[in-house]
Wavefront OBJ file of the C-alpha trace (Angstrom):
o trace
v 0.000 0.000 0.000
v 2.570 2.373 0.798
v 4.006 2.076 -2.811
v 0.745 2.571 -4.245
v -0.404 5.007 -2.705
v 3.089 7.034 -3.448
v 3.047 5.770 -7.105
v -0.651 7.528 -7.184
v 0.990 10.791 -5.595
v 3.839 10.955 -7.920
v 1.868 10.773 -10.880
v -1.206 12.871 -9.869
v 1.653 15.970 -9.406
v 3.947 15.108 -12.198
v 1.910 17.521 -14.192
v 2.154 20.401 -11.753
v 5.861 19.776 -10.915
v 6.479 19.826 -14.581
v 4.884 22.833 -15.485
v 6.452 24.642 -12.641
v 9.970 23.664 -14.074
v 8.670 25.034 -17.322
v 7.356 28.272 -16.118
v 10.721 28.725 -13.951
v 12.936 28.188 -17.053
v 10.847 30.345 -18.906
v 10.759 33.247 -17.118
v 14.527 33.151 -16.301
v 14.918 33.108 -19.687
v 13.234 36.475 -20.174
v 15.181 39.921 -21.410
v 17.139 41.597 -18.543
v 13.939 44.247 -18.108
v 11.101 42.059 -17.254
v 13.792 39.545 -15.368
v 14.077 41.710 -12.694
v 10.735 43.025 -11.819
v 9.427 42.250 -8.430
v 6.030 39.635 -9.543
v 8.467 37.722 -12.295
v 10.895 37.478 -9.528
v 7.954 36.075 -7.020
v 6.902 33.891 -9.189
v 9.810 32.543 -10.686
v 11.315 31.828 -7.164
v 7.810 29.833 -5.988
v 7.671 27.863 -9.279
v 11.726 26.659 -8.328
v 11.018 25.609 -5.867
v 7.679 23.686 -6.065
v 9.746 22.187 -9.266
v 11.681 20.453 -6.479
v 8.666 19.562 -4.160
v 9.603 15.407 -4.519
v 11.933 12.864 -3.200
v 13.923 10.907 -5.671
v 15.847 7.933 -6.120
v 18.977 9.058 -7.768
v 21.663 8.712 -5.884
v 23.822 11.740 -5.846
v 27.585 11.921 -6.893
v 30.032 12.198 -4.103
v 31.682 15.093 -5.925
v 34.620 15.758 -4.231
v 37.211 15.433 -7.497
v 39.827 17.251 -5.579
v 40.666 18.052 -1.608
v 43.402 20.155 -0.054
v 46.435 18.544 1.556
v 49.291 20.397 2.934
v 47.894 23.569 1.138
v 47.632 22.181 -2.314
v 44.751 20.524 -3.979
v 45.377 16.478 -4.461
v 43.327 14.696 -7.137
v 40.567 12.429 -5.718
v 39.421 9.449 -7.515
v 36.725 7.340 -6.681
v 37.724 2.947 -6.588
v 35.284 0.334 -5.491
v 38.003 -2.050 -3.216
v 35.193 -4.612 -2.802
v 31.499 -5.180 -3.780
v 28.885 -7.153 -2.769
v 24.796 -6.975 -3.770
v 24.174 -4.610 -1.156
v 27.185 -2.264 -0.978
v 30.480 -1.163 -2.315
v 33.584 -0.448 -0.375
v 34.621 2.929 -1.982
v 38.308 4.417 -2.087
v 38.634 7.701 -2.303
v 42.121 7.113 -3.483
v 44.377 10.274 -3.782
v 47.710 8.839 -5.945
v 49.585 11.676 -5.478
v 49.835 11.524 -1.172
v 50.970 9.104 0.744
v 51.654 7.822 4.498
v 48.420 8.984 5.697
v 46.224 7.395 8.647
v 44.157 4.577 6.601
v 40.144 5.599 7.886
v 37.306 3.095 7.250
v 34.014 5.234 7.342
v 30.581 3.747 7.920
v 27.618 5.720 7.125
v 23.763 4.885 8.285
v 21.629 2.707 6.411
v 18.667 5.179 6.896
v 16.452 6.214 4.091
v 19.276 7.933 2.961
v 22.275 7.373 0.516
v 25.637 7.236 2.027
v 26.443 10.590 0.096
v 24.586 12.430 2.888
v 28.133 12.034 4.722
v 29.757 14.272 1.946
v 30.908 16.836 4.629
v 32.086 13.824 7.275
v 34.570 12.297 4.068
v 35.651 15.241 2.363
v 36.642 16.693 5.839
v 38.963 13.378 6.347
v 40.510 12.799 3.160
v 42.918 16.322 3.723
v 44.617 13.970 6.270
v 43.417 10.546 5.957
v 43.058 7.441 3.298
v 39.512 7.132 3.476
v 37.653 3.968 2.397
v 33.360 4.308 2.775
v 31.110 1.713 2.833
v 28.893 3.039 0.167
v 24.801 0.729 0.906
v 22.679 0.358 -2.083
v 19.834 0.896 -2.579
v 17.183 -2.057 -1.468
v 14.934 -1.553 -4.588
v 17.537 -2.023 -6.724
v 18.685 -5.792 -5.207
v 17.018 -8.745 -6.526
v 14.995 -10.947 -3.694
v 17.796 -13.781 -4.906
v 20.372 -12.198 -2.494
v 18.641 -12.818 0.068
v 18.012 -11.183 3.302
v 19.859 -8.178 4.847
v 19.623 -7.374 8.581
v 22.174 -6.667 11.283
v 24.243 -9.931 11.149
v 24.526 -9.181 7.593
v 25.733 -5.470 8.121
v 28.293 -6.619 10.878
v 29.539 -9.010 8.624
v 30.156 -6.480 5.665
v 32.154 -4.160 8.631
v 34.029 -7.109 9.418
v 34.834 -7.938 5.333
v 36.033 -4.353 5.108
v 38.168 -4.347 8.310
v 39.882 -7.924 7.178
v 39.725 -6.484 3.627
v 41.893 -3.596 4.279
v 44.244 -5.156 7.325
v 46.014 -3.812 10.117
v 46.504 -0.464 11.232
v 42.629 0.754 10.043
v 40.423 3.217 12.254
v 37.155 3.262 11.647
v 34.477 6.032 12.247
v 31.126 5.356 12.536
v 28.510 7.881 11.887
v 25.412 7.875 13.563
v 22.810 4.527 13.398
v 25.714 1.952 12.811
v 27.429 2.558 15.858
v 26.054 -0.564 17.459
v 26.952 -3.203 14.405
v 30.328 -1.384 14.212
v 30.781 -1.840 17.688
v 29.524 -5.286 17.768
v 31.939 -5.930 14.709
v 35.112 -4.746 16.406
v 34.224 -6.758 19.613
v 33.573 -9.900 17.577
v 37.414 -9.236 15.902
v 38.488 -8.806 19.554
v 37.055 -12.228 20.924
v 38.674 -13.914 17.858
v 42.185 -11.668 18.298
v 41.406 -11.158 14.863
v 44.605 -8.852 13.357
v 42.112 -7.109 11.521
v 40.998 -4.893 14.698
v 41.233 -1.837 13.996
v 43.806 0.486 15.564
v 40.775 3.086 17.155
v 36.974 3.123 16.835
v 35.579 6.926 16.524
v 31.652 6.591 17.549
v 29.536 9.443 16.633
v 26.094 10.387 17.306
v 25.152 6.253 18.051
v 22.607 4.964 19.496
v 24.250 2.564 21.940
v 22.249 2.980 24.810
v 18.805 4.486 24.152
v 17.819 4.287 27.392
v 20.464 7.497 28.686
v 18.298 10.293 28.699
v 15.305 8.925 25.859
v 13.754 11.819 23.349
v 11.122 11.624 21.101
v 12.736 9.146 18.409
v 13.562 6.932 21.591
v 9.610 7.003 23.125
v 8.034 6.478 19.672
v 10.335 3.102 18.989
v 9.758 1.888 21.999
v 5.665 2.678 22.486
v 4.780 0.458 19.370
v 4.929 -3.494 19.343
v 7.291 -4.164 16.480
v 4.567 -5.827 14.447
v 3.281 -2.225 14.258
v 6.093 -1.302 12.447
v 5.750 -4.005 9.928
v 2.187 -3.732 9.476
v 2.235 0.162 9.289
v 5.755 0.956 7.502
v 6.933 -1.479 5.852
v 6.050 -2.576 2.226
v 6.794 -4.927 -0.645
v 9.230 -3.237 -3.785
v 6.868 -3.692 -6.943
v 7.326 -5.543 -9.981
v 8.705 -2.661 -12.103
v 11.943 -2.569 -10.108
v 14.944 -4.768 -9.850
v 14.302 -5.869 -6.585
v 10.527 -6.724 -6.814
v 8.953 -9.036 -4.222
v 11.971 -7.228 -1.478
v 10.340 -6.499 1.685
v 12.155 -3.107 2.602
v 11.460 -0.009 4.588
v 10.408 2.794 1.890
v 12.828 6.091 1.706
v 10.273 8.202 1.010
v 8.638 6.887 4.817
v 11.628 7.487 6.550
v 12.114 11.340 4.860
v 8.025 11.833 5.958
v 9.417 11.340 9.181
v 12.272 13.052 9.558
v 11.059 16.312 7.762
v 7.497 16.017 10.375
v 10.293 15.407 13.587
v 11.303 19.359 12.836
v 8.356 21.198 10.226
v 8.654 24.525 11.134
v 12.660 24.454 10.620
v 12.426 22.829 7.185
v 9.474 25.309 6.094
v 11.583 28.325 8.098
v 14.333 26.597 5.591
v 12.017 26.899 2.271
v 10.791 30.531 3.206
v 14.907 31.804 3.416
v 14.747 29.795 -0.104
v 12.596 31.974 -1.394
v 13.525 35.140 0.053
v 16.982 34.322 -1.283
v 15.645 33.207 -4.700
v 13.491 36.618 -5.028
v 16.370 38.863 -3.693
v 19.042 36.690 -5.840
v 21.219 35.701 -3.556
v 22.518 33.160 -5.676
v 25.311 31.563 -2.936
v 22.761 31.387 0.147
v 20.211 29.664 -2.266
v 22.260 26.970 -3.995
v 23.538 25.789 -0.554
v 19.704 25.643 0.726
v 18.909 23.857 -2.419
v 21.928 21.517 -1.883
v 21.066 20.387 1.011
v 17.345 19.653 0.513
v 18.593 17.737 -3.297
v 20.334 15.853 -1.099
v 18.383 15.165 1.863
v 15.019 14.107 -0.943
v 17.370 11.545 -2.243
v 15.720 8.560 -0.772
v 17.376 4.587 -0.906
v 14.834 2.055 0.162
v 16.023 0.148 3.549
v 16.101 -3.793 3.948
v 13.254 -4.593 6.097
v 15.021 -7.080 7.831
v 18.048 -4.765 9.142
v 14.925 -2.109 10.241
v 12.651 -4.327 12.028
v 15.736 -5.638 13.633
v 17.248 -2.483 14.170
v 14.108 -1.308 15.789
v 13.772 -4.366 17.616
v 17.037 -5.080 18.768
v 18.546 -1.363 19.804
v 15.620 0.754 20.412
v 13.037 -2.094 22.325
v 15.412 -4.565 23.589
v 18.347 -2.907 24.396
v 20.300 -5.912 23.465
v 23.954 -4.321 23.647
v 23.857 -2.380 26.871
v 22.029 -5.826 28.664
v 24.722 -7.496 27.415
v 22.600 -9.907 25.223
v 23.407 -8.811 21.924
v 24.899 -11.886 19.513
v 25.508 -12.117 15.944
v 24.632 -15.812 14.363
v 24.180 -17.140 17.321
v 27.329 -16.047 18.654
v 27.803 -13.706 21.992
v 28.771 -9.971 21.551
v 31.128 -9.068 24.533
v 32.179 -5.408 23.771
v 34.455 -6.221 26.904
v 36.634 -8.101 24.940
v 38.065 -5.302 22.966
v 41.588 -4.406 24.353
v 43.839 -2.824 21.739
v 41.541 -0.556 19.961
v 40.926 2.955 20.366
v 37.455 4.527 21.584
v 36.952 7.878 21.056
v 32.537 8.477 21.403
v 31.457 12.072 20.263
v 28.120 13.464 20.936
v 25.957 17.188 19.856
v 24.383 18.803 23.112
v 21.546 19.745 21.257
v 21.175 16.368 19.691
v 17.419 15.821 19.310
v 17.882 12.199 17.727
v 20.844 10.723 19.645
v 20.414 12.374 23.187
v 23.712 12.744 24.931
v 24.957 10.365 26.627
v 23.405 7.338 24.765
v 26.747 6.940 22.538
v 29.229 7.978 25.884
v 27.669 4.596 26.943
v 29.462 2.437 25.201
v 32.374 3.490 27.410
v 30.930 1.338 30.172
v 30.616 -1.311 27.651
v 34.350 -1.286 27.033
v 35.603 -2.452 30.054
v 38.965 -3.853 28.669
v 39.900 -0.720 27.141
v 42.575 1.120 29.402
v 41.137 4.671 30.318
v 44.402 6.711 28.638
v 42.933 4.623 25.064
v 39.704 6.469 25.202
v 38.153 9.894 24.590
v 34.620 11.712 24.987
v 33.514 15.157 23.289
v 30.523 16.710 23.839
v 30.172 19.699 21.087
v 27.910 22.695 22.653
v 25.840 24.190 19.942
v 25.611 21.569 17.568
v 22.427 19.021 17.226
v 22.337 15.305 15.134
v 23.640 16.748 11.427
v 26.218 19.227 13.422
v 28.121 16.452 14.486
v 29.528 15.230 11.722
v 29.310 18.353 8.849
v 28.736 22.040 9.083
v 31.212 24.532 10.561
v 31.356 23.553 14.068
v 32.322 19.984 12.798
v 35.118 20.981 10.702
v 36.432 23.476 13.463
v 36.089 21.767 16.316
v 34.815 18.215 16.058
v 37.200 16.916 13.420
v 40.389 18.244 15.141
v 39.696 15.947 18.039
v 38.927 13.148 15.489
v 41.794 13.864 13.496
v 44.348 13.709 16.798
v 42.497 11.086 18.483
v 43.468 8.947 15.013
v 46.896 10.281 15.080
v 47.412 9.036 19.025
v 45.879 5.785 18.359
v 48.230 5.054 15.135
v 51.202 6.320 17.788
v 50.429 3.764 20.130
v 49.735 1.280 17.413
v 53.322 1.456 15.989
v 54.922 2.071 19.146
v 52.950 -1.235 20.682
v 53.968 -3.024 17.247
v 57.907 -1.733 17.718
v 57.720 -0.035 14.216
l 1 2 3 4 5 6 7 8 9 10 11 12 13 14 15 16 17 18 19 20 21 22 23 24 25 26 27 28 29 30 31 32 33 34 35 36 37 38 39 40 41 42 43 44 45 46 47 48 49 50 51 52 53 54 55 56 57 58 59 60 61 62 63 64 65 66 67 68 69 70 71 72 73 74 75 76 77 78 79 80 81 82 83 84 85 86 87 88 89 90 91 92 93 94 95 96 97 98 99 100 101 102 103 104 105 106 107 108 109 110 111 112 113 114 115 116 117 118 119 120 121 122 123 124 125 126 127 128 129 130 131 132 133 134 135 136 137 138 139 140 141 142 143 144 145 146 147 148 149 150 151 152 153 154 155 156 157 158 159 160 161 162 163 164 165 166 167 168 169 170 171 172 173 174 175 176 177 178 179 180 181 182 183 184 185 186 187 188 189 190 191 192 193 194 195 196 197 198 199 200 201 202 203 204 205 206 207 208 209 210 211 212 213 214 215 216 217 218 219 220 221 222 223 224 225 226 227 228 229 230 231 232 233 234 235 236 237 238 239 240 241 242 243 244 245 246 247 248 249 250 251 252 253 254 255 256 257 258 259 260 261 262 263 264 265 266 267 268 269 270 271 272 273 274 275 276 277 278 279 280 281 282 283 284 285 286 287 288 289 290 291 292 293 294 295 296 297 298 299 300 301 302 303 304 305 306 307 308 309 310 311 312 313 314 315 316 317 318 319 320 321 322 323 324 325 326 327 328 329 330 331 332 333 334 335 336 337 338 339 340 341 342 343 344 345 346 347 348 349 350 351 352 353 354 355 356 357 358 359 360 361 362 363 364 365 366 367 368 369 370 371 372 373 374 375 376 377 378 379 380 381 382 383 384 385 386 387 388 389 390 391 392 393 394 395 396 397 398 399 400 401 402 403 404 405 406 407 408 409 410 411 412 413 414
């Protein structure tokens, strides 16, 4: 149903979306004169931006073909390193530097494509060789692969830790804090020597129950066959991965955009204002954000229900009940890597304090190996792009990496 019913929608305002694109192009087209008069300015800016009104499927381009190291720009190329049906480990390979801190970054699976985290990777690839785990979209996977829930995302951290080797650090952003987690402490148990040198947790849900908001309260106040019933749906025939179970995009942007209205339409009326007064730079980063954030990638219903399930009900990490295949998940066991957590104050979707938990998950983890920051001013997106982050989150990333790869080669007597 929910498919249908947003087929329906997307063709019932094709027609007016269209048009408005039309009428926008048209009257920027118009001589210099009429241009700039105030009602062709009006209504050029409205029809923009109701051009726009829709989520989409297209999943944006990194776009970040060059980054600044050591004061000069460095070519950037983009290198799958290893692919499977549901996501590609991406190298943001930069030929001309080397000797820099090898950083495996994990992005949500969300609603969202991975290219949400453009700020978080372009930030670390000045001083870091960055590797991303890059999800794809669930629509777009034929039923044949099978299922995809948590086991099967700690398992793809694990392939990319063992993938690249020794000497990794890994930063998690946001939802996958708890498989990432899980994943190191399962490398730990097996003294795996693919654990990674340091584990950088930021904005995770680890513990939900520290200090529960809204997100926290509405997970936990449903059964989870609510959730199934309510939000989740089948992919149709049309697409590659018909007869998928999977947790729609567009359901997870409804939600996110209804969490905050009146900052996303206090968002859309600056738009306009901007677009009317032509403020050309204040517009196009509005209207980069909000391409990106209506870029929608279908979610595995399995790693959702689960997800909900298993982090937000259960608790299953913090009880110390958590497993993967069967197998216990002792985040106790990890000795030898690196945990720095980093939380927003104003975090309205990760409260503080629920990913400083995992610090009294870590027990084997000597207390001069790990590091907390709490950023004042900054709420769930702050932490991990937007000025604050590259100012005065990332430079506590960035050394934090740089004292774990210290200790690494100093414990490894290279």
């Amino acid at each position: 149903m929910l498919y249908t019913a947003y087929e329906i929608n997307r063709r019932a305002t094709a027609p007016v979306l269209t048009a408005s694109e039309l009428t926008a192009r048209a009257l920027q087209a118009l001589p210099a004169p009429w241009a700039r008069t105030p009602a062709v300015r009006h209504v050029r800016a409205l029809c923009d931006i109701v051009a726009k009104a829709r989520p989409t499927h297209d999943r944006p381009a990194f776009g970040i073909p060059t980054v600044q190291v050591d004061g000069r720009d460095a070519d950037v190329f983009e290198r799958p390193a290893l692919t499977t049906p549901f996501g590609t480990l991406l190298h943001f390979a930069k030929p001309s530097v080397t000797g820099q801190p090898r950083v495996l970054v994990v992005g949500p699976m969300s609603g969202h494509f991975t290219t949400l985290i453009r700020p978080t990777i372009k930030t670390l690839l000045a001083d870091h060789d960055v590797y991303v785990i890059d999800w794809h979209n669930a629509r777009d996977i034929p039923a044949a692969h099978g299922p995809f829930g948590l086991d099967e995302y700690i398992e793809h951290v694990m392939q990319a830790l063992r993938h690249l080797g020794p000497d990794t650090h890994v930063v998690a952003v946001c939802q996958p804090a708890v498989p990432v987690l899980a994943a190191v402490a399962l490398l730990a148990a097996q003294d795996d020597p693919a654990q990674p040198a340091s584990v950088t947790l930021m904005a995770g849900p680890i513990d939900t129950r520290v200090n529960p908001n809204r997100v926290n309260k509405s997970a936990a106040d449903k059964p989870i066959s609510w959730f199934e019933r309510r939000v989740v749906d089948t992919v149709p025939s049309r697409y590659p991965g018909a007869g998928r179970r999977v947790y729609p995009g567009v359901v997870q942007l409804t939600a996110f955009m209804s969490m905050n209205p009146r900052r996303h339409l206090s968002a859309h009326a600056r738009l306009y204002r901007d677009l009317v007064t032509g403020n050309a730079a204040a517009a196009a980063t509005t209207r980069a954000f909000y391409d990106e954030y209506g870029a929608v990638m279908d979610v595995p219903a399995e790693f959702y229900l689960e997800t909900v399930a298993r982090v937000f009900q259960q608790h299953e990490l913090p009880l110390g009940r958590f497993t993967w295949r069967g197998q216990h998940v002792d985040p106790g066991a990890i000795r030898n890597t690196a945990l720095l957590t980093v939380e927003g104050a104003n975090d309205d979707i990760c409260s503080p304090g629920q990913t400083e938990a995992a610090h009294r998950l870590c027990t084997g983890i000597p207390e001069e190996r790990r590091g907390h920051h709490l950023q004042n001013g900054v709420g769930h997106y702050g932490v991990f792009s937007g000025s604050r982050w590259e100012a005065e989150i990332y430079p506590v990333v960035r050394s934090f990496v740089e004292s774990a790869r210290t200790a690494e080669r100093v414990a490894s007597g290279s």
